[in-house]
N, C-alpha and C positions, 0 to 999 in steps of 0.2 A: 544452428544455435551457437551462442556463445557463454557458454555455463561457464559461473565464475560461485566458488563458496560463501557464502555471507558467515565468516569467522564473528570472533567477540568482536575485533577490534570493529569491522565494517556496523556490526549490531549497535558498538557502542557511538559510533559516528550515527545511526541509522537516529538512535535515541536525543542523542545532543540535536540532531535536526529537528526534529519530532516535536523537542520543546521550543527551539528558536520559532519555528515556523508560526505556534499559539502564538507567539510574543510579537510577530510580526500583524501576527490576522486580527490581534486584539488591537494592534495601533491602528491598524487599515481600518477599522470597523468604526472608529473614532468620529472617522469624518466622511467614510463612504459605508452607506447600506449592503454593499455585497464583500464580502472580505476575499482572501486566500484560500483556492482549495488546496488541501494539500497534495503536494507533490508523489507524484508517483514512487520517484526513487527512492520518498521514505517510507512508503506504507508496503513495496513488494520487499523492500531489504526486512521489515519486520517480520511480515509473512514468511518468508523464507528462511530465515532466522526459528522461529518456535516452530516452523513446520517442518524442518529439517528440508525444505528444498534448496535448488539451486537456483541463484537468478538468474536469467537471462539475458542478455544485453546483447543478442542479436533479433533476429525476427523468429515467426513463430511461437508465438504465448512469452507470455512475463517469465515464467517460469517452469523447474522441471523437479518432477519427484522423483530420482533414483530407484526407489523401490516398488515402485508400482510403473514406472516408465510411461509416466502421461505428463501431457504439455499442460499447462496449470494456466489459465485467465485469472488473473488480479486486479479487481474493481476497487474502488473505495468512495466513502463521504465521509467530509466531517459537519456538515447538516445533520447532527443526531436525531433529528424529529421530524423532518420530511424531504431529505432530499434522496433524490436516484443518481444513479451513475447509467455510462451510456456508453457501448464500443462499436465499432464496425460490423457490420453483417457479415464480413467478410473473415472474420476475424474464427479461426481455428484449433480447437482446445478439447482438451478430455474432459477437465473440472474445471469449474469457475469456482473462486473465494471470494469472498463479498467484506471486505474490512471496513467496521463502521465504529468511527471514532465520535468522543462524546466529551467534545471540545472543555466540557464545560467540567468537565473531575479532571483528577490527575494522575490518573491510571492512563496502561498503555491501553493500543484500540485493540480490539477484539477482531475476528476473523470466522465467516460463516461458512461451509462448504456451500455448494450447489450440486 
């Protein structure tokens, strides 16, 4: 693993993406029926940010919680009303988070355990 802190500063780059990303997926939507999902890098920098984990950015789960020492799975949609997310079989974890964001307020997304 390559555990790296998600400080303010990375939270607040995490948030300035967070909104660019809407402002792109509303243009893309303009002229094409399927928009932008959002990007990983910004829904586990949040997650790990209000959850007090660390990210990951090697292999072995998105993330990692110091306090209880479990490898964390980080899903996400921003389809608020029907869409899934999907990851490997292969794929190795203590808990999964499920962030699902609701494109359409302007609140940050929320985050479900599993």
């Amino acid at each position: 693993m390559d555990l790296v802190t998600v400080d303010k500063d990375r939270f607040n780059d995490a948030i300035q993406a967070y909104f660019l990303w809407k402002e792109l997926d509303l243009i893309i939507r303009k002229s094409h029926t399927r928009g932008v999902n959002i990007p990983e890098t910004i829904s586990e920098a949040l997650l790990c940010y209000v959850s007090d984990f660390q990210l990951n950015r090697g292999s072995g789960g998105d993330a990692f919680d110091p306090k209880t020492d479990r490898v964390i799975e980080s899903k996400a949609t921003s389809n608020f009303d029907r869409d899934t997310s999907s990851f490997s079989p292969k794929e190795e974890f203590d808990a999964l988070y499920f962030c699902r964001l609701d494109k359409r307020s302007f609140g940050l997304p929320k985050a479900i355990r599993f």
